[in-house]
Backbone as CSV, one residue per row, in Angstrom:
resi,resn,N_x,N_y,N_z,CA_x,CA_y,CA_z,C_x,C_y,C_z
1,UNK,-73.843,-53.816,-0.808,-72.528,-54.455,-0.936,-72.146,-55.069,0.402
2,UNK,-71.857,-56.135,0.306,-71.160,-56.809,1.782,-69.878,-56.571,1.909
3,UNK,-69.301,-57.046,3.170,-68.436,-56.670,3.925,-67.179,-57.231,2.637
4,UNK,-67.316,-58.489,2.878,-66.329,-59.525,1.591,-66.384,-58.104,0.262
5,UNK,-67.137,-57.605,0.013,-66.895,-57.068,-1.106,-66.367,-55.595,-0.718
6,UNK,-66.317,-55.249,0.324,-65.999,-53.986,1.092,-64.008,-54.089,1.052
7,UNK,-64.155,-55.535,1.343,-62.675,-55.687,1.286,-61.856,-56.351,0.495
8,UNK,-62.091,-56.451,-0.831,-61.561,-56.598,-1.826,-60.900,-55.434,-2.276
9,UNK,-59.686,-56.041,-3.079,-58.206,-55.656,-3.258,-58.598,-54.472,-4.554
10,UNK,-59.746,-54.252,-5.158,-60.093,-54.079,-6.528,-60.882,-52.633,-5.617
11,UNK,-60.307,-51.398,-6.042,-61.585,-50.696,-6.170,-62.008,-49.769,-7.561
12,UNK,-63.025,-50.090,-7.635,-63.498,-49.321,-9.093,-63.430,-47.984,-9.503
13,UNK,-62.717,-47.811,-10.824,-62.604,-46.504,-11.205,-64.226,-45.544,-11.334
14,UNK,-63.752,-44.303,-11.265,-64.590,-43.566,-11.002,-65.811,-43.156,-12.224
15,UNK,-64.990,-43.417,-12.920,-65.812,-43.691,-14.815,-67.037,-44.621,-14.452
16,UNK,-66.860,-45.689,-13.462,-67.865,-46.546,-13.867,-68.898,-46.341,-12.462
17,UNK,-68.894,-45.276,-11.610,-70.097,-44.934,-11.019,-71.530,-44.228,-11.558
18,UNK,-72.553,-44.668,-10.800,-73.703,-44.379,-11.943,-74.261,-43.298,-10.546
19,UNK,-74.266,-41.672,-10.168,-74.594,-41.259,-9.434,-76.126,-41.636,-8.984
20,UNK,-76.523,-41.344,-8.101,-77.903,-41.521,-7.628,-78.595,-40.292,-8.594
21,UNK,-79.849,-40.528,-8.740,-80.848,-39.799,-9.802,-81.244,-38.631,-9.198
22,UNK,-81.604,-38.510,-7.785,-82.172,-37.589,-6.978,-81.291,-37.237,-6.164
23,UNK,-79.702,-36.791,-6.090,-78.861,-36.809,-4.730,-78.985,-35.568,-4.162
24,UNK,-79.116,-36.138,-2.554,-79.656,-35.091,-1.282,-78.211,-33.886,-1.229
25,UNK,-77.030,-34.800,-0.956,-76.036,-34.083,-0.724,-74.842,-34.668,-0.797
26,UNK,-73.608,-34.291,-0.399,-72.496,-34.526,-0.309,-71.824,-34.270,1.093
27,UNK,-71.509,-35.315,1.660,-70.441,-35.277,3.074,-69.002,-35.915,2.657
28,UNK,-68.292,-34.866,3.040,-66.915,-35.354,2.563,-65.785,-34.846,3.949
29,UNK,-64.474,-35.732,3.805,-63.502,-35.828,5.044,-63.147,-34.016,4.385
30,UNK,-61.966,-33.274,4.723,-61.437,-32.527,4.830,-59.976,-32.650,3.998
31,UNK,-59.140,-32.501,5.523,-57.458,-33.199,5.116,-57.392,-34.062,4.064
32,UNK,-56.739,-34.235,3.313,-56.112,-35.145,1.967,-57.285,-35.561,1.604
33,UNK,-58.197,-34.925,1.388,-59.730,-35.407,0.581,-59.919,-33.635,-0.047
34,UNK,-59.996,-32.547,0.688,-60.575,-31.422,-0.154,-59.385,-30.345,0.204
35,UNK,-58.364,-30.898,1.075,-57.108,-29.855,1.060,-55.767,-30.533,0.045
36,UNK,-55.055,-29.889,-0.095,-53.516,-30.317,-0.722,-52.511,-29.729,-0.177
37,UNK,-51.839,-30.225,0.869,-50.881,-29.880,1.180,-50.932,-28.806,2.132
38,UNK,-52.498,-29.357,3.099,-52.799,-28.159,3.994,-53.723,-27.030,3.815
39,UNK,-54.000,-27.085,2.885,-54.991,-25.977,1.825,-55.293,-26.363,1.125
40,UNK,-56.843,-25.803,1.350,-58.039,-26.052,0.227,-57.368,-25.232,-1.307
41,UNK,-57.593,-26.175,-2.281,-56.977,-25.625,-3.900,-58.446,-24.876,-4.141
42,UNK,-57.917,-24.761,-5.262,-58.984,-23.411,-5.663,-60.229,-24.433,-6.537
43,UNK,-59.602,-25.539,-6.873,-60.469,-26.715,-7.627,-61.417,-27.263,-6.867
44,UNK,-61.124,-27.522,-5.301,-62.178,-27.981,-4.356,-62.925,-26.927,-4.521
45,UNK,-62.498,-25.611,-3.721,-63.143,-24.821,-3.097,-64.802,-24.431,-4.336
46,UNK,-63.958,-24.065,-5.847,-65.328,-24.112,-6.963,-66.383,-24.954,-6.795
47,UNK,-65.323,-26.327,-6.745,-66.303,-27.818,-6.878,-67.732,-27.723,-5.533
48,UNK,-66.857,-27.347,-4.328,-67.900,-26.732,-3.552,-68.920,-25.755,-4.143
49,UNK,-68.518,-24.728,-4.114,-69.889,-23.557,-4.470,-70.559,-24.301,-5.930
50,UNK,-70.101,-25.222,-6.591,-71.004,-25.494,-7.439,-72.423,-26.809,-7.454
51,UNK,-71.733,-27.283,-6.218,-72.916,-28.440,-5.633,-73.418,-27.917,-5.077
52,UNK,-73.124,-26.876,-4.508,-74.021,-25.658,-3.114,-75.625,-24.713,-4.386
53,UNK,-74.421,-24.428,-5.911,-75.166,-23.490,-6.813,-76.792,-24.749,-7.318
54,UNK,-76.200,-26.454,-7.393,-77.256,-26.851,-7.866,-78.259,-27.696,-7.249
55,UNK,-78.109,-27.201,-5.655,-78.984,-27.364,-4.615,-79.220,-28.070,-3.772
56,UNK,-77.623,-28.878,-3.812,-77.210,-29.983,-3.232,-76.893,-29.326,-1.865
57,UNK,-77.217,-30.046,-0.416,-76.455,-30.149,0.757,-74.755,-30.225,0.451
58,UNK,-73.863,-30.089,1.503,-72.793,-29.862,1.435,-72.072,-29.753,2.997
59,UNK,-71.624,-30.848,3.294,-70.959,-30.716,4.393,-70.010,-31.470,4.775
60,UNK,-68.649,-30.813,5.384,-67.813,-32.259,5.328,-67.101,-32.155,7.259
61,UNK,-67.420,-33.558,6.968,-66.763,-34.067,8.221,-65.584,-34.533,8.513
62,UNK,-65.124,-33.670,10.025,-63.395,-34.254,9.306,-63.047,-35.024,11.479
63,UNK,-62.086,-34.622,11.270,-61.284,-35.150,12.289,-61.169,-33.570,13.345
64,UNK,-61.058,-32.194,12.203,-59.931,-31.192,12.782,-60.574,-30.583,13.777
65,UNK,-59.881,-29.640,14.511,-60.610,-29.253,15.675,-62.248,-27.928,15.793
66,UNK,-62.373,-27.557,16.847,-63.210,-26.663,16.246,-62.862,-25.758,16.268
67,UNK,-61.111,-25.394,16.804,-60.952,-24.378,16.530,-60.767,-23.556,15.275
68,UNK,-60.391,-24.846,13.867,-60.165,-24.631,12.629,-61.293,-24.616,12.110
69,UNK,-62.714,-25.583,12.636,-63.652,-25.793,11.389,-64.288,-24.506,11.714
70,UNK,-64.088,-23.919,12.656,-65.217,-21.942,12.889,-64.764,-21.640,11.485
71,UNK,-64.063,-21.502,11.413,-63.534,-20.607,10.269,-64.175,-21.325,8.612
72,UNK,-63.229,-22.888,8.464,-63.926,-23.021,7.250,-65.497,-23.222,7.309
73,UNK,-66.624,-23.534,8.069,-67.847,-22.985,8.199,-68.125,-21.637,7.856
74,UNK,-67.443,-21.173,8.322,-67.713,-19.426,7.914,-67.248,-18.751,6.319
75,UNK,-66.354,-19.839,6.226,-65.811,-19.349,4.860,-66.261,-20.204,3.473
76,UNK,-66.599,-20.862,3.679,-66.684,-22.312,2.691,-67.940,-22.428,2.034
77,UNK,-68.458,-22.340,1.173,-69.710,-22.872,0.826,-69.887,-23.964,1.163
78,UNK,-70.591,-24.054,2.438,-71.148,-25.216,2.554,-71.956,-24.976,3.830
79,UNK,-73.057,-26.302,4.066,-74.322,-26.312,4.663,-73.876,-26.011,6.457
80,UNK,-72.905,-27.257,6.641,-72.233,-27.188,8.000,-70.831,-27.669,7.697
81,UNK,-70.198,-27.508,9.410,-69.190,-28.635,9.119,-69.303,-29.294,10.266
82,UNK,-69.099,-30.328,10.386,-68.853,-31.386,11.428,-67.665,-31.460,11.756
83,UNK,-67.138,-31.565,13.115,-65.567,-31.705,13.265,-65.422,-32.392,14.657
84,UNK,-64.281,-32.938,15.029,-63.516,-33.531,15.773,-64.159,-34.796,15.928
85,UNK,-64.319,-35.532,14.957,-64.975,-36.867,14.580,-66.368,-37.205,15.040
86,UNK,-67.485,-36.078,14.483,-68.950,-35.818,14.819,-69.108,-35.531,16.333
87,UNK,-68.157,-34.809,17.051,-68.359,-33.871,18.684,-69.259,-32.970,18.452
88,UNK,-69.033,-32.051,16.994,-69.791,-30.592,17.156,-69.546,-30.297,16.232
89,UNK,-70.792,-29.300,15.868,-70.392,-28.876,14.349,-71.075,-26.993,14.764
90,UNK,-71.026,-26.414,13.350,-70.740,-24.864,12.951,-72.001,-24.889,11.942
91,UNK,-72.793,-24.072,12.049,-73.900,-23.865,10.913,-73.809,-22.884,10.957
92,UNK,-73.593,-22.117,9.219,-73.551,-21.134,8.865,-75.058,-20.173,9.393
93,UNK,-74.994,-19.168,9.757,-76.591,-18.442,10.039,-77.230,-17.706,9.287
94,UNK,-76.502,-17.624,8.025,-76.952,-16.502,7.012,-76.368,-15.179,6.916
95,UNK,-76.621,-14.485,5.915,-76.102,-13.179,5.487,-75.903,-12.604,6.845
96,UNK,-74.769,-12.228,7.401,-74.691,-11.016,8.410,-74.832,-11.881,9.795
97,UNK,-75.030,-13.001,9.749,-75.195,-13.712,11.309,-74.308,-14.614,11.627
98,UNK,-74.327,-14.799,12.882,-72.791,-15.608,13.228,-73.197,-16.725,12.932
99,UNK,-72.167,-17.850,13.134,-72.554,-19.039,13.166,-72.815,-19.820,14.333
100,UNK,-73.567,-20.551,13.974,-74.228,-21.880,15.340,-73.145,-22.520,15.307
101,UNK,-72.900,-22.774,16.703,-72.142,-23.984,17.303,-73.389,-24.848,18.184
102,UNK,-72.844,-26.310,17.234,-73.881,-27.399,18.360,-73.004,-28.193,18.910
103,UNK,-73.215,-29.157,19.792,-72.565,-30.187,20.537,-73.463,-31.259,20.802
104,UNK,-73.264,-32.289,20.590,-73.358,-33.719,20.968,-73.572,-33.933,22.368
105,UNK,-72.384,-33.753,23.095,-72.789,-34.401,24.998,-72.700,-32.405,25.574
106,UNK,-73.439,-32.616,26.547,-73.576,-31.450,27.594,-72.243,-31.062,28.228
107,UNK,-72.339,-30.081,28.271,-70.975,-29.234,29.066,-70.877,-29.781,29.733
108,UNK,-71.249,-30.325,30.859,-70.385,-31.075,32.132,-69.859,-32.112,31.867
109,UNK,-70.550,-33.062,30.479,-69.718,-34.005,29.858,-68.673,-33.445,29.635
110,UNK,-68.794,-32.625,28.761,-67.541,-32.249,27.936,-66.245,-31.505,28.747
111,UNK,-66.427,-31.429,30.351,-65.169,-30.679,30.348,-65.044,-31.914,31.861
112,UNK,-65.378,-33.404,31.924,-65.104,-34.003,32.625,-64.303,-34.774,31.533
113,UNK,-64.673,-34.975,30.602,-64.088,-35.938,29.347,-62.340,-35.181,29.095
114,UNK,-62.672,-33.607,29.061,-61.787,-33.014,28.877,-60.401,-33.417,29.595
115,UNK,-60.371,-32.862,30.898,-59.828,-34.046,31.662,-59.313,-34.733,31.791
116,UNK,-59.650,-35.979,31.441,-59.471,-36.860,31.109,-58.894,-37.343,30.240
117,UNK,-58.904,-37.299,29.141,-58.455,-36.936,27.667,-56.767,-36.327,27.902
118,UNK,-56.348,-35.395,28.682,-55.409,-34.510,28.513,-54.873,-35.361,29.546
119,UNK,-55.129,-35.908,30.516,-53.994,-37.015,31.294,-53.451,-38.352,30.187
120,UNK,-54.225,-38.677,29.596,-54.394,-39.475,28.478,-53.311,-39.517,27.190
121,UNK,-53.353,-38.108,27.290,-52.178,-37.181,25.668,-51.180,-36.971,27.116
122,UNK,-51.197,-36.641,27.967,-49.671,-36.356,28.795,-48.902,-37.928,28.391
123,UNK,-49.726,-38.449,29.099,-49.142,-40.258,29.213,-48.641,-40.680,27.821
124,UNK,-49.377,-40.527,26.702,-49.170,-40.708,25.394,-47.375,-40.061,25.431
125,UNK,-47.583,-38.901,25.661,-46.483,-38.145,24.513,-45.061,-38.479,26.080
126,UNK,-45.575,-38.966,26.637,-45.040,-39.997,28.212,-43.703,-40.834,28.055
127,UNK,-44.711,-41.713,27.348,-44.359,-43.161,26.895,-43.816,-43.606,25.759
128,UNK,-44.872,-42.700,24.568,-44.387,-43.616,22.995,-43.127,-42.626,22.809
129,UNK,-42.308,-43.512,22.440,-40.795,-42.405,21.910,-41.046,-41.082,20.608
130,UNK,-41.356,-40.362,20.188,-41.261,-39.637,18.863,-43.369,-38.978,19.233
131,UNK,-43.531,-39.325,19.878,-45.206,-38.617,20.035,-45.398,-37.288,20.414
132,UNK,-45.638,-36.579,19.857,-46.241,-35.193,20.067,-47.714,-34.690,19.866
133,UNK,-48.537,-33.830,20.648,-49.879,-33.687,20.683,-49.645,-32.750,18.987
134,UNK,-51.066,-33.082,18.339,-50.873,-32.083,17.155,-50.838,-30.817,17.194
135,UNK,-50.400,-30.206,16.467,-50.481,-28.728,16.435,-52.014,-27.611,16.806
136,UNK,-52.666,-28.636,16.471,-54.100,-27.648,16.158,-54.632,-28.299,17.556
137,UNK,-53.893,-28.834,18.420,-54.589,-28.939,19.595,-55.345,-28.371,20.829
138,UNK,-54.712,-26.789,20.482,-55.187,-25.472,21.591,-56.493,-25.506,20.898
139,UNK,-57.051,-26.202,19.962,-58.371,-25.539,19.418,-59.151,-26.667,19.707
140,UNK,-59.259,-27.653,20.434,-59.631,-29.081,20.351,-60.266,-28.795,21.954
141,UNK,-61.929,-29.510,21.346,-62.607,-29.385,22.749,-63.228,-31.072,22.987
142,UNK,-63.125,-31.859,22.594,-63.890,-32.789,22.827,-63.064,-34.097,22.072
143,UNK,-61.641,-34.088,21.999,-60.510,-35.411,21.576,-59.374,-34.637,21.578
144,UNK,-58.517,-35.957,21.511,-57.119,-35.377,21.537,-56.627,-36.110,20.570
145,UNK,-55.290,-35.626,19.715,-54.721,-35.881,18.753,-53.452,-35.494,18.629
146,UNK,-52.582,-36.941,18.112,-50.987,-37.009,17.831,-50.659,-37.230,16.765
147,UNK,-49.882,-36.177,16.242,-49.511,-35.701,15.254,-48.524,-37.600,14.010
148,UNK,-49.048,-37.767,13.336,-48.148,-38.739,12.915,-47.727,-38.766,11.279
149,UNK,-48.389,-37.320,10.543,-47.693,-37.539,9.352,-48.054,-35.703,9.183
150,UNK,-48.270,-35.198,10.039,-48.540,-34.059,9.085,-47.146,-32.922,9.681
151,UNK,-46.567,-32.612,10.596,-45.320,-32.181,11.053,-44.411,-33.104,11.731
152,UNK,-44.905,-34.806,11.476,-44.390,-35.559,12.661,-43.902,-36.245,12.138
153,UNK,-43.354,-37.596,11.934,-43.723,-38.945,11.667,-43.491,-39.819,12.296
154,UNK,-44.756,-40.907,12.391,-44.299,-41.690,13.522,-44.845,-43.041,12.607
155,UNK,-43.614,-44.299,12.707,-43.714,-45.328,12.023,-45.336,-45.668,12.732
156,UNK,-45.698,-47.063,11.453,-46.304,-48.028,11.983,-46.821,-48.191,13.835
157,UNK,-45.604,-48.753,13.988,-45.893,-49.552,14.980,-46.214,-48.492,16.513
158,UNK,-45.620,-46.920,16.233,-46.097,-46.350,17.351,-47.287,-45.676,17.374
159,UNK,-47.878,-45.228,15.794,-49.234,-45.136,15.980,-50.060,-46.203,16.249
160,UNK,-49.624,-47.619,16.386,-50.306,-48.516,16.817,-50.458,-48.433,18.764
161,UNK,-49.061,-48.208,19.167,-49.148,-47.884,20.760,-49.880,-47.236,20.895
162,UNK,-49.748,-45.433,20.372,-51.058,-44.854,20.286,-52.545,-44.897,20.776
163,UNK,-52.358,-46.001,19.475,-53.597,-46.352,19.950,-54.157,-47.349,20.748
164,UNK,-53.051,-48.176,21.161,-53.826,-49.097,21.947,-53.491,-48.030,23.603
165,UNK,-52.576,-47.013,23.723,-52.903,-46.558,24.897,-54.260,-45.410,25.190
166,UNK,-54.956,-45.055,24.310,-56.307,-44.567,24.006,-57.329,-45.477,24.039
167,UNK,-57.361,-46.661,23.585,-58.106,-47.541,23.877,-58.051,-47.735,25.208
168,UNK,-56.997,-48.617,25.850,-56.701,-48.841,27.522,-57.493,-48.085,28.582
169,UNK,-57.491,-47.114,27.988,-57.933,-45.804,28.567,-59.440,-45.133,28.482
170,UNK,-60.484,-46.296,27.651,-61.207,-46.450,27.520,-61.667,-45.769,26.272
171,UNK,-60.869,-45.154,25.477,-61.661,-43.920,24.422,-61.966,-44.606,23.325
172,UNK,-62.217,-44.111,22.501,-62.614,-44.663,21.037,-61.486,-43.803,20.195
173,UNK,-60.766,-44.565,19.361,-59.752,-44.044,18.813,-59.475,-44.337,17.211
174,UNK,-58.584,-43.213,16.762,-59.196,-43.772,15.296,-57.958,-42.642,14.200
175,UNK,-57.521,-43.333,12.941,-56.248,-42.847,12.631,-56.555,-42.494,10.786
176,UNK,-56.215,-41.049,10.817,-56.426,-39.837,9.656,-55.590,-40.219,8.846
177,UNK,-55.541,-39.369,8.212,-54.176,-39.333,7.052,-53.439,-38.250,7.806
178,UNK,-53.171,-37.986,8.843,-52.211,-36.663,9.414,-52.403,-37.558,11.316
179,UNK,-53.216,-37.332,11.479,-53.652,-37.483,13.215,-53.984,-39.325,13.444
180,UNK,-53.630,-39.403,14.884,-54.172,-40.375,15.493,-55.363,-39.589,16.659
181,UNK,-56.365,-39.720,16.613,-57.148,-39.044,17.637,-58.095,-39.788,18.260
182,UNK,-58.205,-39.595,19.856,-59.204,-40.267,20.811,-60.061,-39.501,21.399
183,UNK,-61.068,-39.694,21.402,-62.131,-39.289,22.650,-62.795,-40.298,22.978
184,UNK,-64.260,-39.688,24.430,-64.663,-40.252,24.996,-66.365,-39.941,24.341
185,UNK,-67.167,-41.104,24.400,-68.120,-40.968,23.815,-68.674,-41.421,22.533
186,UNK,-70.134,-41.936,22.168,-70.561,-42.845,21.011,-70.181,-42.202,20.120
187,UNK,-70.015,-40.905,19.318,-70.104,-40.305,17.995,-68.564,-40.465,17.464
188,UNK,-68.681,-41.122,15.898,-68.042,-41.106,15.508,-68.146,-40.090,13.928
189,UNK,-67.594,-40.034,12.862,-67.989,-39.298,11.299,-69.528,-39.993,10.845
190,UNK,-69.889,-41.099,11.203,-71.195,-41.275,10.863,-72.231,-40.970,11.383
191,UNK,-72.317,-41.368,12.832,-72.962,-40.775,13.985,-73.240,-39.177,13.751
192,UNK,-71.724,-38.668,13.634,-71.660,-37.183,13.213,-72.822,-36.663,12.539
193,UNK,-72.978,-37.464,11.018,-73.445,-37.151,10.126,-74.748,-37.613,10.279
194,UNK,-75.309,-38.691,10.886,-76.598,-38.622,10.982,-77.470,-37.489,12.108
195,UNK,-76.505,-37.413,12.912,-77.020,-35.763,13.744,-77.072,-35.035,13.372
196,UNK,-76.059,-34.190,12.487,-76.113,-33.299,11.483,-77.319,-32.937,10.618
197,UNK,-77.833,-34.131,10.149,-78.904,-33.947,9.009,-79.851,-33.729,9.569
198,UNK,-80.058,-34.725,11.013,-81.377,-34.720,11.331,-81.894,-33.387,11.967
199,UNK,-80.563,-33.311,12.746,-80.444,-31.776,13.339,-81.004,-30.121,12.564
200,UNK,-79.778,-30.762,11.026,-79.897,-29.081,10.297,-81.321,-29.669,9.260
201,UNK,-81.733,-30.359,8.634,-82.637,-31.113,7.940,-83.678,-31.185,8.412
202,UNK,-84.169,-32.041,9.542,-84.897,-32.762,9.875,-85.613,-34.071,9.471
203,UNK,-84.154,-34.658,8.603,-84.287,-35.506,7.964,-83.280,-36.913,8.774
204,UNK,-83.814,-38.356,8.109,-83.244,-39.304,8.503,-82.198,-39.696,7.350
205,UNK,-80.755,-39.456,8.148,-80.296,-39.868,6.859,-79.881,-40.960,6.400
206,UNK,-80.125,-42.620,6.985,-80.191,-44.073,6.759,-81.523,-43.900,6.551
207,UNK,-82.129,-42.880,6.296,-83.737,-43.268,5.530,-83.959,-43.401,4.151
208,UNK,-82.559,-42.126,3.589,-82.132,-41.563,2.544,-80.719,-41.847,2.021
209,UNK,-79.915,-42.670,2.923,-78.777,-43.267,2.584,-78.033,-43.173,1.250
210,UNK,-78.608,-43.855,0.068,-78.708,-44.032,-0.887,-78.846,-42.887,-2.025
211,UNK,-79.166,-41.498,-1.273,-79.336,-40.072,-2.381,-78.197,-39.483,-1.291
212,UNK,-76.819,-40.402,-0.763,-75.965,-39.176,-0.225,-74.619,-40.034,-0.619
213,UNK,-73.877,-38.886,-0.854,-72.224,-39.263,-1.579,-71.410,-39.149,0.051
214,UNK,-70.633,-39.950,-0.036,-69.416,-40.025,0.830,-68.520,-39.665,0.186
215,UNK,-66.991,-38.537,0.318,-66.047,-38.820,-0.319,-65.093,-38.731,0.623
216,UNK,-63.849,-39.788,0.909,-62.517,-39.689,1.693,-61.348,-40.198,1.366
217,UNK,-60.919,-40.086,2.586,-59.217,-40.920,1.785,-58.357,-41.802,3.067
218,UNK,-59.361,-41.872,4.327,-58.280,-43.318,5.310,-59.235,-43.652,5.677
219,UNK,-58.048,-44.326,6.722,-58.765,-45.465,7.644,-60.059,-44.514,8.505
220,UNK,-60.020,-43.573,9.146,-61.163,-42.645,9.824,-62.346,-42.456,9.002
221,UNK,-62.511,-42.788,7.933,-63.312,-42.800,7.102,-64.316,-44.090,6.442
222,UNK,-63.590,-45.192,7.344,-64.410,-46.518,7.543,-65.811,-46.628,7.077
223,UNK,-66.241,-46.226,8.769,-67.500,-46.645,8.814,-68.454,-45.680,7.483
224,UNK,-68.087,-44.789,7.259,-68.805,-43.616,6.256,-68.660,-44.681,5.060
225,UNK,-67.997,-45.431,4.636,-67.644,-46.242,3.186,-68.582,-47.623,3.690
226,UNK,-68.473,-48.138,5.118,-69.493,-49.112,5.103,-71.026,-48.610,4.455
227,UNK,-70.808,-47.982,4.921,-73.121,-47.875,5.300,-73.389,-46.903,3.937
228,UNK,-72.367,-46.029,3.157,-73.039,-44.941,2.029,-72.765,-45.928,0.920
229,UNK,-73.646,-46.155,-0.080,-73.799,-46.948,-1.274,-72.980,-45.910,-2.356
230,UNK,-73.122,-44.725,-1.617,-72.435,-44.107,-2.626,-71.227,-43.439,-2.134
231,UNK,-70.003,-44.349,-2.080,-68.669,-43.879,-1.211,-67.719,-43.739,-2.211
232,UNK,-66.350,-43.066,-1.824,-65.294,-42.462,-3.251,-64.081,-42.339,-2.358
233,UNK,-63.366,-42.601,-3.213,-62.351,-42.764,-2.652,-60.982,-41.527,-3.088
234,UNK,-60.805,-40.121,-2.579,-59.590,-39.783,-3.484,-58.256,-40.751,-3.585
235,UNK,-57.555,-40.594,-4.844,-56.557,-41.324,-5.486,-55.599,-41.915,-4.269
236,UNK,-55.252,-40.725,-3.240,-54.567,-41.162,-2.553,-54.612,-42.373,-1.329
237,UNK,-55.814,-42.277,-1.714,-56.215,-43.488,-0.258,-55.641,-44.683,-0.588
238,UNK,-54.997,-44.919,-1.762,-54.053,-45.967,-1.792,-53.260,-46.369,-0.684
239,UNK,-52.668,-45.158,0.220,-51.800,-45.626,0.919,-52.186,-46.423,2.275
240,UNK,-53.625,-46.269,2.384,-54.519,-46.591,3.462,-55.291,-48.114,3.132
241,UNK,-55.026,-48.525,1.723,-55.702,-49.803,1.414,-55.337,-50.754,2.227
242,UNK,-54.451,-50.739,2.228,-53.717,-52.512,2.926,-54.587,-52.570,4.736
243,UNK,-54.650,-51.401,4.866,-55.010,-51.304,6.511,-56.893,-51.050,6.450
244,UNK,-57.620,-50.964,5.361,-58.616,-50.999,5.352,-59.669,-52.263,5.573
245,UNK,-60.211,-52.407,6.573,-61.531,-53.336,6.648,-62.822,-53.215,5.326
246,UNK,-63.082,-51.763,5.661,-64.003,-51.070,5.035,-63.575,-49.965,3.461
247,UNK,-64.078,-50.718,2.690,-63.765,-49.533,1.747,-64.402,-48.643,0.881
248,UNK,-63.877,-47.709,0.253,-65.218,-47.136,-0.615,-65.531,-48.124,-2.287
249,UNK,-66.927,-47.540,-2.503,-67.041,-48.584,-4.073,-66.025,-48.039,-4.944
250,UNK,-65.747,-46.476,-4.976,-65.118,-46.265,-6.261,-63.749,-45.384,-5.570
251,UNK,-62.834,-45.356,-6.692,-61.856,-44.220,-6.630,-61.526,-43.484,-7.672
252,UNK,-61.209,-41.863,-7.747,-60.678,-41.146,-8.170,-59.617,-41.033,-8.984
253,UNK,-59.226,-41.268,-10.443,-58.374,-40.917,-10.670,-56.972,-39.772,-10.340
254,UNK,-57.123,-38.877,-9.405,-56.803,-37.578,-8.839,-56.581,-37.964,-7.836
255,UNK,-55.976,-37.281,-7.155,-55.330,-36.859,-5.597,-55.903,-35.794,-4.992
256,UNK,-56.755,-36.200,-3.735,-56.822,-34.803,-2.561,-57.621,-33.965,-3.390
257,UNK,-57.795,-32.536,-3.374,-58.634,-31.533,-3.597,-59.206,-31.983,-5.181
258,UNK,-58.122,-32.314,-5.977,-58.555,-32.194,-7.635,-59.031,-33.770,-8.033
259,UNK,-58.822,-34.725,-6.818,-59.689,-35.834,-6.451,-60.981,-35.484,-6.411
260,UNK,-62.108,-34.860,-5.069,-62.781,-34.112,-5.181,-63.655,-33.139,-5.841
261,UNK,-62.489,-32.451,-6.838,-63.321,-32.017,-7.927,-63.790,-32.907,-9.016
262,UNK,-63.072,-33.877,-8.934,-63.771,-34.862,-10.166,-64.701,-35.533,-9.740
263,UNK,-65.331,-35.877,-8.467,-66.305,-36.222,-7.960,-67.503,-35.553,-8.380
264,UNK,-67.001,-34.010,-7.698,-68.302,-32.950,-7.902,-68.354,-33.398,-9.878
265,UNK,-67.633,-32.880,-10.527,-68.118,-33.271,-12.077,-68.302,-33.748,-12.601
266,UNK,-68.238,-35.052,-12.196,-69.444,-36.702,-12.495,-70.838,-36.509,-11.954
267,UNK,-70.387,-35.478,-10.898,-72.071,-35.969,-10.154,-72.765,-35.279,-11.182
268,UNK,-72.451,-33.769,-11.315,-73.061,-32.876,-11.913,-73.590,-32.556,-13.456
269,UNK,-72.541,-33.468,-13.615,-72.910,-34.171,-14.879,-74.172,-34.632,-15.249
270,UNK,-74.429,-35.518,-14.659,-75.558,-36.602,-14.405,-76.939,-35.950,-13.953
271,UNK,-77.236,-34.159,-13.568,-78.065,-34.282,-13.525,-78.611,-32.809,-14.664
C-alpha cells in the first residue's frame, strides 16, 4: 500500500481483513489499544492468553515506562514487552525466573542522555503554560514525558510547543493518546520491534513483515501502520485521524481493550 493510500480519509472495516495464513505474531500499543480507562479489561487480557494458547508471539509496544512494563511483562501473557518507545524491553524467563531486562544504547549512553532529557522536561514544564511531567515518570529511564490527556489536558497547540521544544533540543519526539514523549537516540516502536524479534527470535522481522499484525490507536503508532501490511486500528483512533500521515489498513468496530479483542477473534478464526 502507498503512502497516498496510507492517507486516505476511508479506513476499512475490520470484516473485510483477510488475516495472513501463517501469522508469526502480534505487536500491539498498550494505552487506549489493550487498556480502558487505565486498565487492562478482562477481554484483552483472555484475547492475550489465547494468541499466546495458539502459538502465536505476543508482544506489545508502548510508550510507558519501565517502571510499569516490569510488571505487565511479568504478569501478562505475553512473549516480551517493549517500552518507552523501543529503549528496552522485559522478557519473561520462565516458570520461577525473573525477568530479562535488555537495552538498546549502553549505560553511559543512557545516563548522559538522562541528563539531558531532565533539563529538557525542567524547561518544558518552564515555559509551556499548563505542562506537567507525567505521572509514571519516576519509572522512566531512557525519555521523558508530558502528561496531555491522561490527568492533564493540554490543548492542541501546547502539545505542539511541546514538541517543537524536544525537537530544538535535538530529541526525537512523538505524541500517544495520553503522553507527549522525547528521547535521545534512533529507536523508535518499530526499531523497537525489529530488535525485539531479532533479539528474542532470531528472526528478521521485515523478512517476515507480512505474517505480523500491528494493532494501535495514535499518532505514536505511525511508523508501525506504515511498514506492517497487516495494521488495525482500535475504534478510537478516530480521534487521531485528522493528524495522521500514516495509517492503519483496517479498523475495529470497538474501542480500546474490546477493540483488541476483536482483532484476536478474526485472527483466530481464520486459522
Amino acid at each position: 500500500m502507498t503512502a497516498a493510500e496510507h492517507s486516505s480519509d476511508t479506513l476499512r472495516p475490520l470484516a473485510e481483513w483477510s488475516p495472513p495464513q501463517h501469522p508469526a505474531g502480534v505487536l500491539t500499543d498498550i494505552d487506549d489499544t489493550l487498556t480502558t480507562e487505565g486498565a487492562i479489561t478482562p477481554d484483552a487480557l483472555e484475547a492475550l492468553a489465547a494468541l499466546k494458547a495458539a502459538g502465536l508471539v505476543v508482544i506489545p509496544v508502548t510508550g510507558r515506562p519501565a517502571g510499569w512494563s516490569e510488571t505487565f511483562a511479568a504478569t501478562w501473557p505475553v512473549d516480551a514487552v517493549v517500552a518507552e518507545n523501543g529503549a528496552l524491553a522485559f522478557v519473561p524467563g520462565g516458570p520461577g525466573a525473573p525477568l530479562v531486562k535488555l537495552h538498546q544504547q549502553d549505560a553511559a549512553t543512557r545516563a548522559a542522555n538522562f541528563a539531558r532529557m531532565q533539563a529538557v522536561l525542567e524547561r518544558i514544564e518552564r515555559e509551556v503554560p499548563g505542562a506537567v511531567r507525567a505521572t509514571d515518570s519516576p519509572g522512566r529511564e531512557c525519555d521523558i514525558a508530558i502528561d496531555h490527556s491522561e490527568f492533564t489536558h493540554l490543548p492542541p497547540e501546547r502539545i505542539a510547543q511541546c514538541v517543537a521544544l524536544m525537537r530544538a533540543a535535538g530529541m526525537n519526539a512523538t505524541v500517544s493518546s495520553i503522553h507527549i514523549n522525547g528521547w535521545y537516540g534512533s529507536h523508535d516502536k518499530l526499531e523497537g520491534a525489529r530488535w525485539i524479534v531479532r533479539t528474542l527470535l532470531q528472526r528478521d522481522l521485515d523478512a517476515e513483515i507480512d505474517r505480523w499484525i500491528y494493532v494501535g490507536d495514535s499518532t505514536n503508532d505511525q511508523r508501525m501502520f506504515q511498514h506492517l501490511p497487516h495494521s488495525i486500528g482500535v475504534a478510537n483512533i478516530a480521534r487521531f485521524v485528522p493528524q495522521l500521515q500514516f495509517r492503519p489498513r483496517y479498523v475495529t468496530r470497538s474501542e480500546r481493550g474490546a477493540g483488541f479483542a476483536e482483532v484476536a477473534k478474526r485472527l483466530l478464526a481464520t486459522r
